[in-house]
C-alpha positions in Angstrom: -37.4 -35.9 -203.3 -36.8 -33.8 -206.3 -36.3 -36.4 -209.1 -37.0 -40.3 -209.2 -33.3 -40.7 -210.7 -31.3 -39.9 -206.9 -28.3 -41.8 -206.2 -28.5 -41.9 -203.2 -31.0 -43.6 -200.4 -32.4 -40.2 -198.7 -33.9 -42.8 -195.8 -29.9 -44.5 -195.3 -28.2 -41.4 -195.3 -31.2 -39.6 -192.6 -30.7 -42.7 -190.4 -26.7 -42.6 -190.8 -26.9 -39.1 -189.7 -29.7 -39.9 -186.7 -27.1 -43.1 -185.4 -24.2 -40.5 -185.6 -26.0 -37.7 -183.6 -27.2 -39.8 -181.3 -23.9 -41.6 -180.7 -22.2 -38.2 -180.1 -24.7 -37.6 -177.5 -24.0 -40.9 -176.0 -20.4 -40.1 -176.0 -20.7 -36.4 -174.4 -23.2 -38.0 -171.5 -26.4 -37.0 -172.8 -27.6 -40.1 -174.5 -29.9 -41.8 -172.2 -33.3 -40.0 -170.4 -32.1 -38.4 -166.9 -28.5 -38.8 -168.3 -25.8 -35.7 -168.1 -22.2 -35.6 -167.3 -20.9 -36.1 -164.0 -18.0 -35.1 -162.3 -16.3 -35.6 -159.1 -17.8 -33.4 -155.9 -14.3 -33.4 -154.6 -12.6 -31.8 -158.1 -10.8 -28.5 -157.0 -11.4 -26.6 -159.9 -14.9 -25.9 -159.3 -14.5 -23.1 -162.6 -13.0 -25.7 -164.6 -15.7 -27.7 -164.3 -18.6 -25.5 -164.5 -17.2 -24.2 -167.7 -17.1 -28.2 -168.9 -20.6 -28.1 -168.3 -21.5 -25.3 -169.9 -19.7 -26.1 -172.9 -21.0 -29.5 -173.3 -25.0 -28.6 -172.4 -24.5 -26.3 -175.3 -23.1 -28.9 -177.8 -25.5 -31.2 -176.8 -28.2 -28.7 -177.4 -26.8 -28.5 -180.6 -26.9 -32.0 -181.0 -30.2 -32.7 -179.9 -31.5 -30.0 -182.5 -29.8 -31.4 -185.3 -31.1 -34.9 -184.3 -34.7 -33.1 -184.1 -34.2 -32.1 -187.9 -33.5 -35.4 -189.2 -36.1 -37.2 -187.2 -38.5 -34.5 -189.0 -37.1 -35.4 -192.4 -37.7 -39.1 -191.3 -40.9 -38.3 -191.0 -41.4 -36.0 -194.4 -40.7 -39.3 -196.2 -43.1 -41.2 -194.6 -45.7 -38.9 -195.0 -44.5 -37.9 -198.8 -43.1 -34.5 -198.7 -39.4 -35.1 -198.2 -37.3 -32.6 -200.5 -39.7 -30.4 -200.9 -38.6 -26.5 -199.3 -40.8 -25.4 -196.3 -40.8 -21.6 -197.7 -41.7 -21.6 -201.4 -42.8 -25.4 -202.1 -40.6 -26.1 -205.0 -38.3 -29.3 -205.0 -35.1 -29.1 -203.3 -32.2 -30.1 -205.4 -30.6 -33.5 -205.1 -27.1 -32.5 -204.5 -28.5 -30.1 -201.5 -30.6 -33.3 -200.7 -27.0 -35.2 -200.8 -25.1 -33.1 -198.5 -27.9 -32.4 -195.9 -29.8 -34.6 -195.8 -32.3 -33.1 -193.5 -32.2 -29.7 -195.6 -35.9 -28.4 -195.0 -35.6 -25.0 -197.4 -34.0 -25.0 -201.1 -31.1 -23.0 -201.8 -32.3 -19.8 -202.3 -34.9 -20.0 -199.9 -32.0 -20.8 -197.0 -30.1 -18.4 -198.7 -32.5 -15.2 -197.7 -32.6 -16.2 -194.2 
């Protein structure tokens, strides 16, 4: 991380966020291996529902790339490089740090992309 004086546990808030993406997953059908949504065969609106599907596959993609991100920051502080930016090297800031967690550029590295 960026300083030694941060307020807040970067590890608590990456796992909040990871037990919050994955419950949203959970809740949307896609939380389990094999899992999806189902719907009934006999439901008329055959549009209706392939529309659903399409909406939630993408949200879920979504999901599952945000949940990818913080499972990479997980492993950044393991391995000793957490909060530092992927582009330039220099230390990202706390308060970045503190509102995404799983932020892998600083600000104006993010900023040009």
């Amino acid at each position: 991380m960026a300083s030694d004086e941060a307020s807040v546990d970067p590890r608590a808030l990456l796992e909040q966020e990871r037990k919050e993406l994955q419950d949203q997953l959970t809740e949307i059908g896609f939380g389990g291996e094999g899992e999806g949504l189902t719907y009934d065969a006999n439901f008329a609106d055959s549009s209706q529902v392939t529309a659903e599907r399409g909406e939630a596959s993408a949200l879920a993609a979504n999901l599952q790339e945000s949940l990818e991100e913080v499972e990479a920051a997980l492993a950044k502080l393991d391995e000793g490089n957490y909060g530092i930016c992927e582009e330039c090297g220099q230390p990202i800031a706390d308060a970045r740090l503190e509102a995404m967690p799983a932020a892998r550029f600083c600000i104006n590295c993010a900023s040009k992309r």
